[in-house]
N, C-alpha and C positions, 0 to 999 in steps of 0.2 A: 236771383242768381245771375252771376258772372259768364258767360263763354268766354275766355279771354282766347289774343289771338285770335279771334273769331273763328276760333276752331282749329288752325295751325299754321303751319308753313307749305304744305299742300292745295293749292287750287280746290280742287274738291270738297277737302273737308270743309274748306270756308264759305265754297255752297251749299253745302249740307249743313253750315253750322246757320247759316240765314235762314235755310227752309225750317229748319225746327225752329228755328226763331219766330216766324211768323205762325206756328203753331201752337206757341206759346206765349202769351204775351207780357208774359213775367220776366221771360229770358230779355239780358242785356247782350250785347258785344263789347268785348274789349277789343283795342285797338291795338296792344302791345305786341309786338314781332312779328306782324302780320305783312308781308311782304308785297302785297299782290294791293296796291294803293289805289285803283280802280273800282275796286269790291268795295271800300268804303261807299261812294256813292250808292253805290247797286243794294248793299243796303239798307240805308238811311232813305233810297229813294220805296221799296220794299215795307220798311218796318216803320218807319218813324227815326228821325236825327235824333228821336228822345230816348232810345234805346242804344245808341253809341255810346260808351265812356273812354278817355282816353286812359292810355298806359303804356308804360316803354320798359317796363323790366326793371327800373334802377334799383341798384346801384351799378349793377353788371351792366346793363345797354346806357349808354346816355342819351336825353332825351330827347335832343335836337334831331335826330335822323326819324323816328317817330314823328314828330309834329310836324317835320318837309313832305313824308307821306299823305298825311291828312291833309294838307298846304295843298298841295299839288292836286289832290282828289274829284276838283270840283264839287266838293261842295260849298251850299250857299253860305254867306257869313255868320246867319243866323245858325245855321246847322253846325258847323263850326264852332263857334260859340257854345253853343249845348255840349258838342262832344268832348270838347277839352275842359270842361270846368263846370258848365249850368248841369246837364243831367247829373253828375255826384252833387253840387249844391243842394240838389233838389232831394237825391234819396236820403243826405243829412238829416233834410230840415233847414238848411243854411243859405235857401236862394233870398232870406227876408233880410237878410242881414248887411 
C-alpha cells in the first residue's frame, strides 16, 4: 500500500504518515504533492530509500516541480535512484530487465 503525498500538505500529517510508516513495513510513501522537500530525507533516512516512490499527480501537476523537490532533498544518488524508478521497478518485477 501507497501513502501518497506522504500523508498531505500538512507538516504533521507527513510525520504521522512516516511514524506509521515505520510501524508498518508494508507501507510505501509517495512523493507526489508533498510540499515540505526536507521530510523526504527524514524519511528514507527513518524507513529505508526503498520505501520512497516517486509521483507528481500528472497529468494535472507536471512533473518537473516534483523531481527538483526530491533534487534538492539531500538524498544520496542511490536513494534517488530507488525513489524515482528502482523501488516500482522492483514492486513490478521489472528491476531484471
Amino acid at each position: 500500500m501507497i501513502i501518497d503525498h506522504i500523508g498531505g500538505a500538512d507538516l504533521e500529517y507527513v510525520r504521522v504518515a512516516i511514524q506509521v510508516a515505520e510501524h508498518h513495513p508494508g507501507l510505501l510513501l509517495g512523493t507526489s504533492q508533498m510540499p515540505f522537500y526536507r521530510m523526504y530525507e527524514e524519511a528514507a533516512s527513518r524507513l529505508d530509500a526503498e520505501r520512497l516512490v516517486f509521483g507528481s499527480d500528472a497529468p494535472l501537476v507536471h512533473p518537473l516541480p516534483e523531481l527538483e523537490r526530491l533534487l534538492v532533498a539531500g538524498l544520496s544518488d542511490n536513494e534517488l535512484s530507488l525513489a524515482v524508478g528502482g523501488n516500482v521497478a522492483r514492486l513490478l518485477g521489472l528491476e531484471s530487465i
